[in-house]
ZAMARGU-4260 file (C-alpha; in steps of 0.2 Angstrom, whole numbers, plus 5000, padded with zeros to 4 digits):
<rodrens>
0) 5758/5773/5771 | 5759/5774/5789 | 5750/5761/5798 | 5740/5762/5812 | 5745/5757/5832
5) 5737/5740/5837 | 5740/5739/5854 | 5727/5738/5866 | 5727/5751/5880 | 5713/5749/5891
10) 5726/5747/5907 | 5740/5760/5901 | 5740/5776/5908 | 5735/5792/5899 | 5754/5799/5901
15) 5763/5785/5895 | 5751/5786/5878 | 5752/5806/5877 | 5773/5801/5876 | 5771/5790/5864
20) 5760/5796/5854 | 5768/5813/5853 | 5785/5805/5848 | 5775/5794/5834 | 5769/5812/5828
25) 5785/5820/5832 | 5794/5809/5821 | 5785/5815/5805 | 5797/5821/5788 | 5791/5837/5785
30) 5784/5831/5769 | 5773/5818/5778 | 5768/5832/5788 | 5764/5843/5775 | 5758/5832/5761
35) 5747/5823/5777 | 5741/5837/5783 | 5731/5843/5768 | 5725/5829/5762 | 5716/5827/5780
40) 5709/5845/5778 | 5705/5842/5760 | 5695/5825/5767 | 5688/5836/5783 | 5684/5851/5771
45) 5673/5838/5761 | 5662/5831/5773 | 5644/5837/5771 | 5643/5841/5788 | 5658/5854/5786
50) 5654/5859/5770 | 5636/5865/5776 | 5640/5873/5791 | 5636/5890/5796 | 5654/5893/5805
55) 5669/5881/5809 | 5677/5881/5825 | 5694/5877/5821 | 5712/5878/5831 | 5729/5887/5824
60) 5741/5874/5823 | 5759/5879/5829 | 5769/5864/5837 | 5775/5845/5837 | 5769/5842/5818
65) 5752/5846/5825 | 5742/5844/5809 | 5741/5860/5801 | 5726/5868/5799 | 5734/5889/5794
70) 5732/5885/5776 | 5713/5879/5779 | 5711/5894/5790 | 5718/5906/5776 | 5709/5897/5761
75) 5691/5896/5771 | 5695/5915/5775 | 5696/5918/5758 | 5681/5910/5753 | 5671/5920/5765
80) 5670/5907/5778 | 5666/5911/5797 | 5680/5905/5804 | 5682/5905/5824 | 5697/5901/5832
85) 5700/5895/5851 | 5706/5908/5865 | 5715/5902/5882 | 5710/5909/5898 | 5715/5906/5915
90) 5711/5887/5925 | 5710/5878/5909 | 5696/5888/5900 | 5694/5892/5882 | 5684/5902/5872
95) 5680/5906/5854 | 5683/5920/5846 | 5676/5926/5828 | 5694/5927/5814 | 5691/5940/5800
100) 5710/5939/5794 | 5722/5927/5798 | 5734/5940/5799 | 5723/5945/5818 | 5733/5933/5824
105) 5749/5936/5836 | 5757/5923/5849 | 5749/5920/5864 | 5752/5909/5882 | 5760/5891/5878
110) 5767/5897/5860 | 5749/5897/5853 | 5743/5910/5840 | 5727/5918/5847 | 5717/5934/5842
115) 5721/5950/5855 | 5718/5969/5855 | 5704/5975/5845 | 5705/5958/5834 | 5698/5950/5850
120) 5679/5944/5846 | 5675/5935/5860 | 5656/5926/5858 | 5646/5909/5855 | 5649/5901/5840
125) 5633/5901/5830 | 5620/5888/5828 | 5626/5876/5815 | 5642/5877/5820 | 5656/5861/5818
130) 5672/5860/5827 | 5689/5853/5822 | 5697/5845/5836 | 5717/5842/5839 | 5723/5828/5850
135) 5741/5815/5853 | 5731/5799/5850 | 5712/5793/5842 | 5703/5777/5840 | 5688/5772/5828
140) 5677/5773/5842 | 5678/5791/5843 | 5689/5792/5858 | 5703/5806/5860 | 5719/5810/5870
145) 5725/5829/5870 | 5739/5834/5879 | 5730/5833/5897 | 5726/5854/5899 | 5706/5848/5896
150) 5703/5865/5887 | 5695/5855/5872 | 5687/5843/5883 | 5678/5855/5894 | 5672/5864/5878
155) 5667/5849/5869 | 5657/5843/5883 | 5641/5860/5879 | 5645/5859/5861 | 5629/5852/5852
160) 5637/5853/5833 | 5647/5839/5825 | 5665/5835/5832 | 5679/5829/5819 | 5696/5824/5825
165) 5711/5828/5815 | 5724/5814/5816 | 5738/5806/5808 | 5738/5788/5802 | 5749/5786/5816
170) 5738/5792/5827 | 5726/5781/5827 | 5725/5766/5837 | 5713/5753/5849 | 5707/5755/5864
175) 5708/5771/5872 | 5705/5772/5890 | 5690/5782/5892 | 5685/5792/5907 | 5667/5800/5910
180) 5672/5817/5906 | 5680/5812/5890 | 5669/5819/5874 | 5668/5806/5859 | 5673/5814/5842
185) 5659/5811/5826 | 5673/5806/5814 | 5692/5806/5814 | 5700/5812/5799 | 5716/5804/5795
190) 5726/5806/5777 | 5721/5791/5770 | 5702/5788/5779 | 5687/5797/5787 | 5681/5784/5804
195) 5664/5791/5805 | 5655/5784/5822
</rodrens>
């Protein structure tokens, strides 16, 4: 089992834990990924406050062992879940948009897989909604690093619903430096535990 970072980061800078982190996640087997990553979809799939929810705001995962959420996406699809995916738009925006088939999707700027064309249902998520948030590095205050774009954290900061982080094992860690703009998670999901704040 991996084991969780220990250091303390209150004076490190938010790149140097971004590099590291991303090389910890990087440096995944591809069974660790993909074993990982279900379990920690099966954990977040479980938790009341996803299983009760009227939609679930959730990104596509496509790069650096990013947990994989395309399964969930296709299995929550299936079982007649309203699924909404995240869209980029230009000065670090993003926006939501409603995913009828997971097959809507089609790459998009950075690599990403976004709904475009007629598959494009741009809106506000509904009441009730929860989000499943990506990120480099978490602690088990709540506290997240993405990759620095902000499109998450400007989002995150009107979004009333519950917030869970996806993370590896090795994601997790003390300390994170937190800024005032920077949005707390509810839980983190790991493989082996759920931090609920």
């Amino acid at each position: 089992m991996a084991r969780m970072e220990t250091t303390n980061h209150k004076t490190t800078d938010k790149k140097a834990l971004r590099t590291r982190h991303l090389a910890l996640r990087r440096a995944l087997s591809e069974e660790a990924w993909r074993t990982g990553s279900a379990r920690i979809l099966e954990r977040a799939a479980a938790l009341p406050e996803v299983a009760d929810a009227s939609a679930i705001l959730v990104y596509v995962a496509v790069r650096d062992n990013e947990v994989d959420t395309q399964p969930f996406i296709r299995s929550a699809l299936a079982a007649g879940r309203e699924i909404w995916v995240p869209v980029t738009r230009p000065k670090g925006r993003m926006t939501w948009s409603r995913l009828d088939a997971f097959d809507e999707l089609s790459p998009a700027a950075f690599g990403l897989l976004e709904p475009q064309g007629e598959a494009l249902r741009e809106g506000d998520p509904p009441p009730g909604s929860v989000v499943l948030v990506p990120g480099l590095a978490f602690d088990r205050t709540g506290a997240r690093i993405g990759f620095g774009g902000g499109y998450f954290d400007r989002f995150l900061a009107g979004f009333p619903g519950f917030k869970a982080g996806l993370a590896f094992d090795v994601q997790m860690t003390e300390g994170l430096p937190v800024e005032p703009h920077d949005i707390r998670m509810d839980a983190v999901v790991t493989e082996t535990t759920t931090h609920r704040m």
